[in-house]
Wavefront OBJ file of the C-alpha trace (Angstrom):
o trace
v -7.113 -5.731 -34.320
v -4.759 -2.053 -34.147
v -3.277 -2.141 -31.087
v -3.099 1.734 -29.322
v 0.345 3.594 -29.292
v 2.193 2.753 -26.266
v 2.562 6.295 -25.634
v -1.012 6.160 -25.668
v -1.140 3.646 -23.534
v 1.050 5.077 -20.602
v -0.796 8.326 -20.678
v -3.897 6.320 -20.087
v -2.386 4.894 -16.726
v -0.708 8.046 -15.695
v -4.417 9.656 -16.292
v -5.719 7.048 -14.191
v -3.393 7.792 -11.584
v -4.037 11.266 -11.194
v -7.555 10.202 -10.135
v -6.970 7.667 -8.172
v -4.298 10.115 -6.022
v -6.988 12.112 -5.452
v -8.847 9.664 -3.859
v -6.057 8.630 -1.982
v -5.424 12.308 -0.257
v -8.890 11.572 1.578
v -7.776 8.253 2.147
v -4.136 9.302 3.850
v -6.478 12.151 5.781
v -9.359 10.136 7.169
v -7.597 6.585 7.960
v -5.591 7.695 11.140
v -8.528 9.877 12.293
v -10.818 7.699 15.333
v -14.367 8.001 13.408
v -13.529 8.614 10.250
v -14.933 6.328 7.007
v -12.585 6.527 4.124
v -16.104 6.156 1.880
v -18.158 8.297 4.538
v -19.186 11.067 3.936
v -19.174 10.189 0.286
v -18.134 13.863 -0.815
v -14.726 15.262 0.014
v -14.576 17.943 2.172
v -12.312 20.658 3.840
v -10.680 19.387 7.146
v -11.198 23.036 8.362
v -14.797 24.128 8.121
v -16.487 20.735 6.241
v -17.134 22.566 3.593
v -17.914 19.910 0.654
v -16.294 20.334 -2.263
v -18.035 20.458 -5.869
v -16.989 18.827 -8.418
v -14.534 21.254 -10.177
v -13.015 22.126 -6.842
v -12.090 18.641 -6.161
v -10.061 18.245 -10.105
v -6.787 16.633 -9.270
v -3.994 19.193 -9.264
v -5.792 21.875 -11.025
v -8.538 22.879 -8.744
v -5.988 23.292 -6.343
v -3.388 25.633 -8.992
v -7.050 27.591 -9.546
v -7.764 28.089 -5.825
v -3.605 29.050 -5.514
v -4.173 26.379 -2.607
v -6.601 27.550 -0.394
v -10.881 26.686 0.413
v -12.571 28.292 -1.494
v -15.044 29.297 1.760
v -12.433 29.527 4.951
v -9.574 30.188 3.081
v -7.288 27.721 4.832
v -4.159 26.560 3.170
v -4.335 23.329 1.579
v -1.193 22.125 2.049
v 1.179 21.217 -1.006
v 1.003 17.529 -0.149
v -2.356 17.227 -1.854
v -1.344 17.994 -5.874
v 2.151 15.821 -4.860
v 0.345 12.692 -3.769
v -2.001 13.161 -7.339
v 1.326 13.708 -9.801
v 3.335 11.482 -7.701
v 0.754 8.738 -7.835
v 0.272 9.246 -11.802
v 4.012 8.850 -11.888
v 3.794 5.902 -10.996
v 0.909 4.523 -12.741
v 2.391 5.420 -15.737
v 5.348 3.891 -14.883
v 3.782 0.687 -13.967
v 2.030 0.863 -16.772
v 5.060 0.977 -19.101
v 6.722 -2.082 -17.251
v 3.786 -4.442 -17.517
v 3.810 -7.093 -19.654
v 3.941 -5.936 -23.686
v 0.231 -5.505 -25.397
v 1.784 -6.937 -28.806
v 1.231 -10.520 -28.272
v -1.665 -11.486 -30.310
v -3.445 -14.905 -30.903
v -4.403 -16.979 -34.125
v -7.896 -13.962 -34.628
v -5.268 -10.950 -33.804
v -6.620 -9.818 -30.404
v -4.316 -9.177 -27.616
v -3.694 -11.894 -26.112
v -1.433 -9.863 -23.662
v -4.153 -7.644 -22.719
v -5.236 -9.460 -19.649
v -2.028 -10.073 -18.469
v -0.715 -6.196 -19.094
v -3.873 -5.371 -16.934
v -3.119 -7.575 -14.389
v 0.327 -7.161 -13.870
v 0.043 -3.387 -14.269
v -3.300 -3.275 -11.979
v -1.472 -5.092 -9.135
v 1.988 -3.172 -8.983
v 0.126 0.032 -9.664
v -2.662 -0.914 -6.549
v 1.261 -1.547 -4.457
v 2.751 1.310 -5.420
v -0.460 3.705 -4.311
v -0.726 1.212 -0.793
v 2.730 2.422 -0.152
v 2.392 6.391 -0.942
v -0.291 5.824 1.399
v 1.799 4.321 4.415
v 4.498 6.692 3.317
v 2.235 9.628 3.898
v 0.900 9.341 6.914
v 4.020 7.725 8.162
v 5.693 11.463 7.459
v 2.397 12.614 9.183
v 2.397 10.270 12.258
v 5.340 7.923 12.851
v 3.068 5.045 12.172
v 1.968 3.209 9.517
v -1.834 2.065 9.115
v -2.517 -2.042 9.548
v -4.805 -1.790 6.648
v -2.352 -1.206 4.016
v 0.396 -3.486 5.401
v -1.630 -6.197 6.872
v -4.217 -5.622 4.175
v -0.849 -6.439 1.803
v -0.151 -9.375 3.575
v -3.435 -10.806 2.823
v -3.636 -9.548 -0.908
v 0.042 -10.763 -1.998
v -0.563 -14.201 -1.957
v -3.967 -14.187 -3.547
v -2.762 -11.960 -5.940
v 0.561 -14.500 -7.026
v -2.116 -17.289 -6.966
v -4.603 -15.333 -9.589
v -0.955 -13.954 -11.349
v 2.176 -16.396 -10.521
v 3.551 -14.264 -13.414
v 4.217 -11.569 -10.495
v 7.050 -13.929 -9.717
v 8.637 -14.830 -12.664
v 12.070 -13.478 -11.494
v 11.763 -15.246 -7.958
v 14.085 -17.990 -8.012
v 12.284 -20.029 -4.896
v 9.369 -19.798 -6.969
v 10.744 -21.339 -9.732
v 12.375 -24.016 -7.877
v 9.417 -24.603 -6.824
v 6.957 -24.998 -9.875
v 7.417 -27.244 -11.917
v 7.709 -27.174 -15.629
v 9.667 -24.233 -16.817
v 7.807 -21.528 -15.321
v 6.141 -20.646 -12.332
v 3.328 -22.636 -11.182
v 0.332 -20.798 -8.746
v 1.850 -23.259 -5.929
v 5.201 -21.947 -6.693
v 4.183 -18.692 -7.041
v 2.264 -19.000 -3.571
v 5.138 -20.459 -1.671
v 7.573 -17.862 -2.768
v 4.844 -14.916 -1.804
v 4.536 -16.358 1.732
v 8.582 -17.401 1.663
v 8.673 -13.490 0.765
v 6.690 -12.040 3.809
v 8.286 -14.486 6.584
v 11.801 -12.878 5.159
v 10.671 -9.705 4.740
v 9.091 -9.302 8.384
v 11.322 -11.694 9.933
v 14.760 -9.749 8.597
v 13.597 -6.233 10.228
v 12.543 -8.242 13.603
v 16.070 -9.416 14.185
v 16.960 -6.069 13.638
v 14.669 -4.499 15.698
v 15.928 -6.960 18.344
v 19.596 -6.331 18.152
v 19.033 -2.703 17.917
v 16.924 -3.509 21.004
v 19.929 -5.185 23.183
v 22.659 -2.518 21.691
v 20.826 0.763 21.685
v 18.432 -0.225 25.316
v 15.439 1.389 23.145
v 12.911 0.289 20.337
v 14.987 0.678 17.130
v 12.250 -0.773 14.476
v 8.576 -0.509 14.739
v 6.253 -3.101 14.669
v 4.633 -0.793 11.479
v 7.851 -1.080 9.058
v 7.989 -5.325 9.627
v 4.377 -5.454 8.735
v 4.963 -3.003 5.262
v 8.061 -4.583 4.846
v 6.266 -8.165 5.271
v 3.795 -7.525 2.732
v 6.396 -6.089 0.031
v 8.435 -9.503 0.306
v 4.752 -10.736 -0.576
v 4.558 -9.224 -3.722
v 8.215 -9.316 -4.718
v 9.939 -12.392 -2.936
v 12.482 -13.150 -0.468
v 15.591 -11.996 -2.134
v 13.669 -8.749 -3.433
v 12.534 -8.239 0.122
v 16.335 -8.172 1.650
v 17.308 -5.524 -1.488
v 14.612 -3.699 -0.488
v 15.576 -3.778 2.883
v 18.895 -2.350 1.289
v 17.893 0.191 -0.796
v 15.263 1.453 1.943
v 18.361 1.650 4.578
v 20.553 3.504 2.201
v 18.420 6.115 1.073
v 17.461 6.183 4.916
v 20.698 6.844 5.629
v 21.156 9.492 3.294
v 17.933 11.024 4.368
v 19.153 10.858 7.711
v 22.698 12.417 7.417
v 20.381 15.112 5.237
v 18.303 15.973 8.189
v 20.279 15.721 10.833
v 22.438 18.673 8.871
v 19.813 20.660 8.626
v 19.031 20.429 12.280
v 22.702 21.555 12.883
v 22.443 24.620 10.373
v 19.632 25.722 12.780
v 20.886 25.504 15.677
v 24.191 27.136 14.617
v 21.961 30.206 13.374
v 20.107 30.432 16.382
v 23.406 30.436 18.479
v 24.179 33.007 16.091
v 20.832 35.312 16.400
v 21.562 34.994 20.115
v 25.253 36.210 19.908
v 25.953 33.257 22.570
v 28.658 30.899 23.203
v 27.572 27.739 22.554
v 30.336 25.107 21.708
v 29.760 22.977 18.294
v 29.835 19.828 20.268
v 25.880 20.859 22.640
v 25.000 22.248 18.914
v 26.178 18.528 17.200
v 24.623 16.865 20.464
v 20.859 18.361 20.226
v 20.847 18.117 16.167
v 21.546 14.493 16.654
v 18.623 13.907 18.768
v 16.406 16.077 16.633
v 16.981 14.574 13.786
v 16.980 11.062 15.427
v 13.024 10.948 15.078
v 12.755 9.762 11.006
v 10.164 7.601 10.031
v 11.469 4.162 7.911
v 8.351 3.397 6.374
v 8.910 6.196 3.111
v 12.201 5.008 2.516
v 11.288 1.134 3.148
v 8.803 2.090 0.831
v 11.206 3.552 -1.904
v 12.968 0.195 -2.071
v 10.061 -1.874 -2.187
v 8.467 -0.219 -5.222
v 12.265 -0.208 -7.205
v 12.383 -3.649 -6.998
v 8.977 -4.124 -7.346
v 9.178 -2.639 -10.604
v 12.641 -3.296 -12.123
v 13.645 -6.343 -10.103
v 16.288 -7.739 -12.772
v 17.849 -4.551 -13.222
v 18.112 -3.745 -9.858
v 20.173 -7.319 -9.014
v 22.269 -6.435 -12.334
v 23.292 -3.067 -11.279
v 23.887 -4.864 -7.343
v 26.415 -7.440 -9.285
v 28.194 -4.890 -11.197
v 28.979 -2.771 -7.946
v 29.772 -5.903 -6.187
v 32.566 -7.174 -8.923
l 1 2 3 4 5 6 7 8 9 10 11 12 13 14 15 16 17 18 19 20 21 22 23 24 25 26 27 28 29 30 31 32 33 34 35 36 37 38 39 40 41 42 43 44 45 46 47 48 49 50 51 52 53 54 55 56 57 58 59 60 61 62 63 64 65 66 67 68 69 70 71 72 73 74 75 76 77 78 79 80 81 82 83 84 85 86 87 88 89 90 91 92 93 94 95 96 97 98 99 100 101 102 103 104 105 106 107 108 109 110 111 112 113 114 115 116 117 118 119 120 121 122 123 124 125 126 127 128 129 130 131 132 133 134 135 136 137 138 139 140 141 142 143 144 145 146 147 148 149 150 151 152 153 154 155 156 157 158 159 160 161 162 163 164 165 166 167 168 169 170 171 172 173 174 175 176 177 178 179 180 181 182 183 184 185 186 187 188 189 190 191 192 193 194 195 196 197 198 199 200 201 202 203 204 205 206 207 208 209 210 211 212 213 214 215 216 217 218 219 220 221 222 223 224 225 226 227 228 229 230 231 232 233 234 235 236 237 238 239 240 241 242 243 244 245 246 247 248 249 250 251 252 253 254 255 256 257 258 259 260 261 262 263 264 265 266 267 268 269 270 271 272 273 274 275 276 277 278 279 280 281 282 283 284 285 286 287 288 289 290 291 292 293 294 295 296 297 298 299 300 301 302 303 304 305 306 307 308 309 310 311 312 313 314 315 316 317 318 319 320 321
């Protein structure tokens, strides 16, 4: 049996994506909303006048290029978020598709026997990485991140590792744990639910230290419950690198905004023509740009080392030594 191109192959995922991130724009719209049904109404509609969309105005990306971004019957902007969920989601399809496990094993009658196991792998990390564009999304939209992505996650993770202990191949508790020399479903299991308890459990001490320093809530309960259900899908270790990576490009993001928040308020001081000293200017930009929601960037780190574990820890080692 001719096994496709891999090129062929990825395109197929990152095609998949783009349809699936269109379903997941109604799903980041209607899930905070009291009332709303992801799945009801069954057509997608504008959030302006309920106008339901056909089929050709609901194409991912290109309906919305045709309609420059606007209903086609009120008019109202759709806002750019909707065609970069859809290419952002494909992204990553594709690129969960190339990282799953290789097609090219065959067995004794030349099918795949990999092909299972390429689906399964890819199917699950894809199905993470689209959870957490989700709670990135509307955690940009709302400071909070919705209970059935992380909590659902929680519950999926270890059913998942039991159905595919292959997901933790590269956690070492989970190979201590199994015996033989792979990973066993029990080992696999343990090191899911090992995974969430460190995962959660690491941003709850820091949400309680931040507590007694800062006299204010300095984690939400949202980010341990996303960050609980990535250490179930990558491990404990992964889950503290995540934790990392998350806090670091946090960081950045933070230093980012809270620039930009000074640039403004030094041109409106400017516009003005008043006297306002650097330090009130440094002092409100601070607390502007104080209000950043984790959950994208917890979510950045989760999906690196959900994808490229073993690089990741390589690349850690060689800036360590």
């Amino acid at each position: 049996m001719e096994l496709p191109p891999r090129e062929f192959v990825i395109f197929a995922w990152g095609a998949f994506g783009l349809v699936v991130g269109s379903f997941l724009n109604v799903v980041i719209h209607r899930l905070p909303l009291e009332g709303e049904s992801v799945v009801r109404p069954l057509r997608s509609r504008c959030p302006s006048c309920k106008h339901e969309l056909s089929a050709w105005e609901n194409i991912p990306v290109l309906s919305w290029l045709v309609l420059r971004g606007r209903c086609k019957s009120c008019r109202w902007p759709i806002p750019l978020r909707y065609p970069l969920v859809e290419v952002i989601n494909a992204a990553l399809w594709a690129l969960a598709g190339a990282l799953a496990p290789s097609l090219t094993v065959v067995d004794a009658s030349g099918a795949p026997s990999g092909l299972w196991l390429h689906l399964g792998v890819g199917l699950v990390h894809a199905l993470v990485l689209s959870g957490l564009v989700v709670a990135s999304a509307v955690d940009f939209d709302r400071f909070e991140i919705p209970d059935e992505i992380s909590i659902g996650g929680m519950v999926l993770a270890p059913l998942c590792s039991a159905l595919l202990p292959v997901l933790h191949q590269d956690t070492w508790l989970a190979r201590e744990l199994s015996e033989g020399g792979g990973v066993d479903r029990i080992g696999a299991v343990l090191g899911s639910l090992v995974g969430m308890a460190v995962g959660g459990g690491s941003l709850l001490v820091i949400g309680w230290i931040g507590k007694k320093l800062f006299r204010r809530d300095a984690m939400g309960l949202g980010d341990v419950k996303l960050l609980a259900a990535g250490g179930g899908f990558v491990g404990p270790g992964a889950a503290l690198v995540a934790l990392f990576l998350g806090s670091l490009v946090a960081s950045l993001a933070g230093g980012a905004n809270l620039l930009r928040f000074l640039c403004l308020s030094r041109a409106r001081v400017r516009a003005r023509r008043t006297h306002k000293a650097f330090r009130r200017s440094l002092a409100s930009a601070r607390i502007a740009g104080r209000y950043l929601p984790f959950g994208p960037y917890l979510g950045i780190g989760i999906g690196i080392v959900l994808l490229d574990w073993k690089d990741v820890l390589r690349l850690l080692k060689e800036l360590a030594f």
